[in-house]
N, C-alpha and C positions, 0 to 999 in steps of 0.2 A: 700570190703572196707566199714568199719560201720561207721565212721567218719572224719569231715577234718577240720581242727582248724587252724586259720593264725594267733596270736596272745600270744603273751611271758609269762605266767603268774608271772615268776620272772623278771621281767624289761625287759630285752632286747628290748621289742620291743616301750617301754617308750620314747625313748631318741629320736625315730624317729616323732612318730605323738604323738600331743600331751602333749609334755616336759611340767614341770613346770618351768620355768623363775625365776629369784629369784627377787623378788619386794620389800627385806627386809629392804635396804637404804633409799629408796622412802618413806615406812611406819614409817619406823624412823625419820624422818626427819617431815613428816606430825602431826603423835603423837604429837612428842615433840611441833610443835605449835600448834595445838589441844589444848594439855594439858594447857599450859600458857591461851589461852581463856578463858578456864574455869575456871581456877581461878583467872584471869581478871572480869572476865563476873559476876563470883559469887558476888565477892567484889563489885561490881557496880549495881548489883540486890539489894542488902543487903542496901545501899548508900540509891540508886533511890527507891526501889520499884517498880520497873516498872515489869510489867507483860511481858511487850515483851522482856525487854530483862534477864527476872528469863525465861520465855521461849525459849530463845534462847540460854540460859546458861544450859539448859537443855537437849537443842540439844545438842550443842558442849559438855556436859557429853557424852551422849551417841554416839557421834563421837568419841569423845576418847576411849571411852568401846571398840567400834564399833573395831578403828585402833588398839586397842591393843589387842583384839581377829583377826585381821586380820595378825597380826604381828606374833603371836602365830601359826596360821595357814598356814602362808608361811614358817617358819621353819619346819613346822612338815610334808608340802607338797613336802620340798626336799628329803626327808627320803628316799630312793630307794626300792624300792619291794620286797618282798620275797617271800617263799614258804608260809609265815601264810600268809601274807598279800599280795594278788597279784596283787593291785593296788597302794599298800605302802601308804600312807595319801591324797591322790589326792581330796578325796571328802569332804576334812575339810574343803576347799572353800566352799563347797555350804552350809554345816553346820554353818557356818561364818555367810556367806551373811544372812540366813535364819534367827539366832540369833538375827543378825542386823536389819534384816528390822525388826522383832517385838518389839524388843525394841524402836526404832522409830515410830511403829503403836502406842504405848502406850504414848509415848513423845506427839503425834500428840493429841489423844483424850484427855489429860488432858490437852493442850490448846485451843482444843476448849471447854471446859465446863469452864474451869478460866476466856475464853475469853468471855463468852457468859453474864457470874455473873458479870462482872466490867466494862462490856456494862449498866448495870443498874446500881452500884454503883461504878465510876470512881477515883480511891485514886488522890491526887495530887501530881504530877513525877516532878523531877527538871530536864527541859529538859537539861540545858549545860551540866551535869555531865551524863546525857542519852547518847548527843554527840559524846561525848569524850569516850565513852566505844563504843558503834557502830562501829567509825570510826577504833578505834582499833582492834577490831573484824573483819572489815572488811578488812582491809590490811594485817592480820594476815593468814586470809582465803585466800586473792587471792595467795601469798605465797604458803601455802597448794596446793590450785588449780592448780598452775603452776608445782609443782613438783610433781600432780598424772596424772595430765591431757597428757601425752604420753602413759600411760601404763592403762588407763582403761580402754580400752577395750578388757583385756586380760583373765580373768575371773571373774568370781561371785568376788570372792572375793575383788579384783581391783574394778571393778563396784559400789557392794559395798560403799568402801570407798571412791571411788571421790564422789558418789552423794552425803554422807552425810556431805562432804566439800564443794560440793556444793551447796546444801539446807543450808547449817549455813552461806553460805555467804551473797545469799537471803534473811536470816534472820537478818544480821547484816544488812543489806540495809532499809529492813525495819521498824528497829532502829532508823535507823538516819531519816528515813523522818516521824515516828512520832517523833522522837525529835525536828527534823524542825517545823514540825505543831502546836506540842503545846507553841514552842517558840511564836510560830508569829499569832498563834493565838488565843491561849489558851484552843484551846479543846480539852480535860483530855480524853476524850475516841479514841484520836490517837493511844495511848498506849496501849489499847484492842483490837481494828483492828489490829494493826500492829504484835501482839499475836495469831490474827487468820489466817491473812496471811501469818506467819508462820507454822501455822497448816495443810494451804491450800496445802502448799510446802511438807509439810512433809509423811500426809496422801496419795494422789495417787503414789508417789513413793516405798513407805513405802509396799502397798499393792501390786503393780506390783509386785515386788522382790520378795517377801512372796510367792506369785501364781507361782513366774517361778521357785525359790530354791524348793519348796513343791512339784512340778513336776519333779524334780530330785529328789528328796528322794524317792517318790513314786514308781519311776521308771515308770512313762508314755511315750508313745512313742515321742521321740527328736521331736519338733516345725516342721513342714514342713516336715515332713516324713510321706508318705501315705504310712503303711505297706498292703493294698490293691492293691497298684499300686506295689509293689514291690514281690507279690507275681505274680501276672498278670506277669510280666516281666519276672520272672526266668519259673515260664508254660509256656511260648513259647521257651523256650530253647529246642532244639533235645531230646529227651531221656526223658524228664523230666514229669512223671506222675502226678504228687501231690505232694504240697508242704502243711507243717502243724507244730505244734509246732514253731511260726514264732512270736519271740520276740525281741522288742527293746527297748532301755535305754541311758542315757546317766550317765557316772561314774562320770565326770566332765567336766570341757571346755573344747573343742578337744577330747572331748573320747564317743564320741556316739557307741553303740556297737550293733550289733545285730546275732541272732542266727535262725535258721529253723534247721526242716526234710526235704530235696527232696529225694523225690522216684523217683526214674528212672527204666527203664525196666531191666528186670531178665539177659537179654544180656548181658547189661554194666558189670554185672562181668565176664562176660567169655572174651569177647574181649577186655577188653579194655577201654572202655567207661567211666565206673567210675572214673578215676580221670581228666577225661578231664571233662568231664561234672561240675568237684567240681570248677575246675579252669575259668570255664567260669561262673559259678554261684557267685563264687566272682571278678570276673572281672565285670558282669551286676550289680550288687550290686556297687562297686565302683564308677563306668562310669555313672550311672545313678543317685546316691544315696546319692554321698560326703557321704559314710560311708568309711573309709579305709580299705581296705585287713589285716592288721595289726589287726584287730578288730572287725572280723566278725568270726562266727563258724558254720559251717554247716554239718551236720550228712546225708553222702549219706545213701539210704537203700535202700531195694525193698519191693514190695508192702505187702510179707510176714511178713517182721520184721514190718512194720505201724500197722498191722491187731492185730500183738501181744500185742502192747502198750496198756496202758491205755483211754479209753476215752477221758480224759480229754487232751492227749495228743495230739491224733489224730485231736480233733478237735478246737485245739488252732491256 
């Protein structure tokens, strides 16, 4: 027995662990008041001048971007699998999400540098008409937030999208209470803080996302999987000499995958052993490891065919 593989590479085993959901209505519906925002928000930038909310109109730009590359993404993630493509579009989430947060890392830093210049020279903002776009903004947003906030925590790409509906809500908040401030009491640089604590919202999310999608594309081993403890685990198995060639990834949400050599002794193929040994090897992997059988590939061998391999093999 040279190898043992649990895992569909034309769909089949798709629909079981790890399905894509279709989120397309949700995103449609978010967009479209996204989109109005912003040219709300524009219009009322242009009016006011206001830095906070030309910054905030800049977010919900790139919310919109953000939801309509997400939109883009859930359609092409229904696509089913095939022999070129044995994941079929699953990982366009995380290409998404990753798009997304940079474009929001970039939103972030140019308000804090706008924020930081108008800290020393403060234009003057006509708070009522400040107001009245915030408050707009911000009921426009909680909307948005209501209709993503069941499904984000479904993948990258859902994730994605609610924070950056929910970072512009934050943002319209903080709108309206420098519009509050300089009504009442007229100081012109509320409207530059309120630019940077939109910044403040924007950067640490902006960079988390960035660090986690970049970790999937890399292909670093999936958050909380000790591939030391899981090789530790399958060496105590009966029969099992050496385990090596021992990789792990995640394709996309719900699809963490991983692959090994186990060598077991020269017996296993005469009696028997070999494919019991493959079946308990991903059974410990499973039971211990939240990786699915569906998704795991492991190449039995004996200590001959390991000696033959490459270097670089043996000792991964």
């Amino acid at each position: 027995m040279g190898a043992g593989h649990a895992h569909g590479p034309t769909g089949g085993a798709h629909g079981d662990a790890g399905g894509a959901a279709d989120f397309r209505a949700k995103l449609w519906i978010a967009f479209g008041i996204t989109a109005a925002i912003v040219v709300a928000q524009a219009i009322g930038s242009v009016v006011t001048g206001s830095l906070a909310l030309l910054t905030d109109t800049a977010h919900a730009l790139a919310d919109a971007s953000g939801l309509l590359v997400a939109l883009v993404a859930a359609t092409l993630m229904m696509r089913p699998a095939n022999a070129r493509r044995t994941w079929g579009f699953r990982r366009i989430e995380v290409i998404a999400a990753f798009g997304q947060a940079a474009l929001l890392l970039v939103v972030g830093v140019y308000a804090v540098v706008e924020g930081i210049r108008r800290l020393a020279e403060a234009p003057e903002v006509p708070a009522f008409e400040l107001l009245v776009f915030g408050v707009f903004g911000l009921v426009a947003n909680i909307i948005a937030i209501a209709v993503l906030s069941s499904s984000r925590g479904a993948n990258f790409n859902m994730r994605a999208a609610f924070l950056e509906v929910l970072n512009d809500a934050l943002g319209s908040v903080g709108v309206i209470v420098a519009a509050i401030v300089i009504a009442t009491t007229g100081f012109a640089q509320a409207d530059a803080v309120a630019g940077l604590f939109i910044a403040a919202l924007i950067l640490p999310r902006a960079v988390r996302l960035l660090r986690e999608t970049a970790s999937v594309l890399m292909e670093f081993t999936p958050r909380g999987l000790d591939l030391d403890e899981v090789r530790d685990h399958i060496m105590r198995l009966d029969h099992v000499t050496d385990v090596h060639d021992l990789h792990a990834s995640t394709v996309a949400t719900g699809l963490p995958t991983i692959t090994a050599h186990v060598v077991v002794e020269d017996r296993c193929f005469s009696d028997g052993h070999a494919a019991e040994v493959l079946q308990e090897v991903r059974s410990c992997v499973a039971e211990h490891f939240e990786v699915s059988v569906l998704h795991s590939t492991f190449q039995i061998e004996n200590g001959r065919i390991r000696d033959e391999e490459p270097p670089s093999v043996r000792h991964a």
